[in-house]
Structures are given as C-alpha cells and as structure tokens.
N, C-alpha and C positions, 0 to 999 in steps of 0.2 A: 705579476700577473696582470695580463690588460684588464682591464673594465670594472675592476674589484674597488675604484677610487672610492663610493657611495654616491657620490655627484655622476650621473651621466645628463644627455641629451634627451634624452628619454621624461629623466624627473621634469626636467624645464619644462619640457612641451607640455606634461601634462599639468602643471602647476601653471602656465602659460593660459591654458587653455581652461582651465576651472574658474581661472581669475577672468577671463573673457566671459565664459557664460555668466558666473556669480556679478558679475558685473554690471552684464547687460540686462541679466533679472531685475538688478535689485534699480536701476534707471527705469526700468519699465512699470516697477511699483510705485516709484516714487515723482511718475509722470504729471499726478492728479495734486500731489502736495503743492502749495504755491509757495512758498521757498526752498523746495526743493526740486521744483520742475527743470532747473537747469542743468543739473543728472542726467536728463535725460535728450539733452537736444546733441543732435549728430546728424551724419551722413548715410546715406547710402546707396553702395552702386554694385554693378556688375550687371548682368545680361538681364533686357526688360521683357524679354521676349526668350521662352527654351527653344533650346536647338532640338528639334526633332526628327528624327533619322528612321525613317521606314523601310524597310528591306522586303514587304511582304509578310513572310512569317516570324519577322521580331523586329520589335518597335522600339528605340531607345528614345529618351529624352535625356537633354539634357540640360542643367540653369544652375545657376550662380549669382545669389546675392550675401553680400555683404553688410552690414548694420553696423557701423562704428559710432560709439557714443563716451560722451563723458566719460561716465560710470563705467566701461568698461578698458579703458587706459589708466584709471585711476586701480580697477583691478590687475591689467597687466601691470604697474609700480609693485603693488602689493606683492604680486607673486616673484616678481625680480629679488624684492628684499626677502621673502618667505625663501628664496631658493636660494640665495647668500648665505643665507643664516640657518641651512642644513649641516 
C-alpha cells in the first residue's frame, strides 16, 4: 500500500519547519545574552518593498522576507536527525 511507510514528506516539512521556528525563537532570546549573542547573528533578504496590486475593488499585497540565523540551521540539523530517528 503506498504511503503506509510512517516516514512521508509531509513529517519532514513539518519537523523542518518547527526546527526553523524553534530555532529562530530561541536566537532571538538569546540575542541580549553576551556569550550567546552569536545565535543569533544571520541574514536577511527577499522583497524590501510589498508588491501591491490595486484592481479597484480588491487590493492584494504582496512581501517576502526571510530571516536566516545561526540558531535556526542548528534547528534544521536537529530536526533532520529527529526525522532519521522516527
């Protein structure tokens, strides 16, 4: 039977993505610490300005940024191995 394995794409993403947030929380707590402010140093990019699309009677915005830090690569590792060891 397909998809009965217990592993799908589905658990990753969201164990992927917990480790991302949990990640980037816990970098953001840990901004004020002085040995552990480097948690928290990273990048961030995508659109500095939203795209905004007026039609009249419906308005869409749209934006995109991204925050990549330490702390949250160190959660993506976490969650790779947490998702191995299901």
């Amino acid at each position: 039977m397909a998809g009965t394995t217990g592993k799908n794409k589905w658990t990753l993403l969201l164990i992927l993505l917990s480790g991302i947030v949990l990640g980037g929380f816990l970098g953001y707590l840990c901004r004020d610490i002085p040995w552990l402010s480097w948690l928290n140093y990273g990048q961030t990019f995508g659109l500095s300005e939203p795209v905004v699309l007026d039609l009249g009677i419906f308005v869409l915005t749209l934006g995109l940024t991204i925050m990549i830090n330490i702390s949250s690569i160190i959660g993506i590792v976490i969650g790779i191995i947490i998702y191995k060891k299901l």
